[in-house]
C-alpha positions as CSV (number, residue, x, y, z in Angstrom):
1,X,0.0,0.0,0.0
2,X,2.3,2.8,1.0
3,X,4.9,1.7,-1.7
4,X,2.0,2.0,-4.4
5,X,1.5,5.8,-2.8
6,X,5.0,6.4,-2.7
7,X,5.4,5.4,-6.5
8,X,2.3,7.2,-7.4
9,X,3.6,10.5,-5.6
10,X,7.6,10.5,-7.1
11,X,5.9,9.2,-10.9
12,X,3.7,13.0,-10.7
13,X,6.2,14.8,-9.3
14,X,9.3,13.8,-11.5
15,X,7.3,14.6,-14.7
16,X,7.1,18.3,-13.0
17,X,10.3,18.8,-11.6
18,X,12.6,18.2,-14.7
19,X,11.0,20.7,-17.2
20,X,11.1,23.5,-14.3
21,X,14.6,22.6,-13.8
22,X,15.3,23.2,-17.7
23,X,13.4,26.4,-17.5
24,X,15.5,27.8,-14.7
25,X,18.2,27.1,-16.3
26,X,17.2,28.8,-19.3
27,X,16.3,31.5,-17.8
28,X,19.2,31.8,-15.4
29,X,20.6,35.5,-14.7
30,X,24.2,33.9,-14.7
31,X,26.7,34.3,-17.9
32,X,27.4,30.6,-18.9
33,X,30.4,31.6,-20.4
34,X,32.2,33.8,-17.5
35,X,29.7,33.1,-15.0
36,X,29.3,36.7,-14.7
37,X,25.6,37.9,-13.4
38,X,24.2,39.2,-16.5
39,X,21.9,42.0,-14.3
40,X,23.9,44.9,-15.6
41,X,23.6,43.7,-19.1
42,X,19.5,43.8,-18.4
43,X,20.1,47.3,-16.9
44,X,21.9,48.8,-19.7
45,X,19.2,47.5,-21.9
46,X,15.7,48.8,-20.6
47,X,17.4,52.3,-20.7
């Protein structure tokens, strides 16, 4: 019983936690190159 919960809990939640990993990622604020913080870069560009 509990290991049917247990596998029907972790099968829902791993199809939702790997695609919101990718998209922080994607939208991370950090340079992947130099691993600069690429606020300034945003700053300079709204102006």
């Amino acid at each position: 019983m509990i290991e049917e919960i247990l596998s029907i809990l972790f099968g829902g939640l791993l199809p939702g936690f790997l695609p919101g990993l990718l998209a922080f990622k994607v939208k991370s604020r950090w340079c992947p190159r130099c691993g600069e913080s690429t606020e300034a870069m945003h700053r300079v560009d709204h102006r």
